[in-house]
TORBADO-679291 format. One line per 10 residues: number of its first residue (from 0); their letters; for each residue x, y, z of C-alpha. Coordinates in pm, whole numbers. Last residue first. Layout:
N
NUM	A	X,Y,Z  ...
This chain:
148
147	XXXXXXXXXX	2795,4194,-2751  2919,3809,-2691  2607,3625,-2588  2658,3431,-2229  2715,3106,-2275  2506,2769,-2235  2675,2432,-2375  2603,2094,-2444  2201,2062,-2337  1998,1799,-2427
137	XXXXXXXXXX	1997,1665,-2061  1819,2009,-2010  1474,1817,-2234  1343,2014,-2455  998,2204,-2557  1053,2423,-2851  821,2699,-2959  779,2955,-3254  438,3121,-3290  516,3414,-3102
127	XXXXXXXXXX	910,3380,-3144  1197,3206,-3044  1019,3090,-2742  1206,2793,-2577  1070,2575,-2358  1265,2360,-2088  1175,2084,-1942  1276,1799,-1678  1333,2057,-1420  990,1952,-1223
117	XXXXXXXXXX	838,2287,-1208  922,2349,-1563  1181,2571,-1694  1092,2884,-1922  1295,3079,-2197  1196,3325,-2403  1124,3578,-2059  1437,3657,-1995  1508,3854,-2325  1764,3798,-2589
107	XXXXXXXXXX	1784,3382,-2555  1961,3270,-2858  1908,2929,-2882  2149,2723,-3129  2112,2369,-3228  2372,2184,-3263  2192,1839,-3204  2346,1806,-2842  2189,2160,-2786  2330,2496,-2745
97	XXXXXXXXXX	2181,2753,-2548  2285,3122,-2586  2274,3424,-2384  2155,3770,-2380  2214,3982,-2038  2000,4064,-1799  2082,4341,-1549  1963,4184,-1354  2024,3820,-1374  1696,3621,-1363
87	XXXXXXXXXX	1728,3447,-1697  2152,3420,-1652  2079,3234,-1297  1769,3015,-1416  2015,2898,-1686  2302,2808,-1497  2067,2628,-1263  1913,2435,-1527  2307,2343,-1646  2391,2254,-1250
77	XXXXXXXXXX	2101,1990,-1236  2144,1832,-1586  2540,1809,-1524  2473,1652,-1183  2192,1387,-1352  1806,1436,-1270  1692,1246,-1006  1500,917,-1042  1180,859,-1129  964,776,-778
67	XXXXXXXXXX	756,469,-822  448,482,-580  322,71,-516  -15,-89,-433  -266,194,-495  -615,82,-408  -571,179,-88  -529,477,-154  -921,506,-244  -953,685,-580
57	XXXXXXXXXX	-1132,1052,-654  -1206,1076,-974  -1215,1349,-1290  -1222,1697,-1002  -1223,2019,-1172  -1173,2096,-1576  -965,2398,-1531  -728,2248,-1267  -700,1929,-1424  -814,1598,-1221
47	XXXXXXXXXX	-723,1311,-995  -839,1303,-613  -628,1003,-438  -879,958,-129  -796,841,227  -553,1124,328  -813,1251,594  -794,1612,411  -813,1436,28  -467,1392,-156
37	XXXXXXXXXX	-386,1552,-453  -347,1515,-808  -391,1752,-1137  -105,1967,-1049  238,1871,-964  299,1795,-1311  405,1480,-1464  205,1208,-1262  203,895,-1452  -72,635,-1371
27	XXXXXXXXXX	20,278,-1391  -242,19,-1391  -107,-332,-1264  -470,-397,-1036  -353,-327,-755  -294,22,-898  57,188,-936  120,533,-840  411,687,-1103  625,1033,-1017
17	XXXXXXXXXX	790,1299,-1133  973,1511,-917  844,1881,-825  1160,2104,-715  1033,2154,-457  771,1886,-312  405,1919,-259  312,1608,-449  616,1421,-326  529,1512,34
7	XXXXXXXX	145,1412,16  207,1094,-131  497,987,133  214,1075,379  -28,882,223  194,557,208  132,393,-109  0,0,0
């Protein structure tokens, strides 16, 4: 059985880590967000939904027969997200540039073209309005400030 507890802290954890509750009866449901799930008050009650939508099902813990916690981003992954939270909130900012594995080059002019999930395990890039690219950090070879 999940421990409700347990539950409740890797819901409300920060950074957010993705998780997986496992039914009794082998069906796996993936929690990528830390919205959308939550536990009732007595801790009884899995409630699944989206925020806009409003409650889809509320499910008995007890029902749940294993939580599988995905394991931690890498060292590298971890210091390159904070690398790039630190040059988006600099102030002043200053441009900088985020190269990917497939050579790839972001140029991030303006703090707010670049956005990193709750969990760390994305990162979306506006280039423009209608231009957007969701990665994954472990994609990442190099970030550097813009020469100028």
């Amino acid at each position: 059985m999940v421990d409700p507890k347990r539950l409740r802290n890797l819901i409300r954890a920060t950074p957010f880590r993705r998780f997986a509750l496992v039914t009794k009866d082998s069906v796996r449901i993936e929690v990528t967000k830390p919205y959308g799930i939550g536990l009732d008050p007595t801790g009884r009650f899995v409630v699944l939904g989206d925020p806009p939508v409003g409650v889809r099902s509320m499910v008995p813990v007890s029902d749940f027969q294993e939580l599988v916690i995905e394991a931690k981003p890498s060292k590298k992954t971890a210091q390159t997200v904070a690398k790039i939270r630190e040059l988006r909130n600099a102030s002043p900012f200053v441009p900088f540039q985020v190269i990917t594995d497939d050579g790839r080059k972001l140029v991030v002019d303006r703090s707010f073209q670049i956005g990193i999930s709750p969990s760390e395990r994305e990162l979306c890039y506006a280039g423009s309005p209608t231009d957007f690219v969701w990665f994954n950090p472990a994609r990442i070879r190099q970030v550097k400030r813009v020469a100028g």
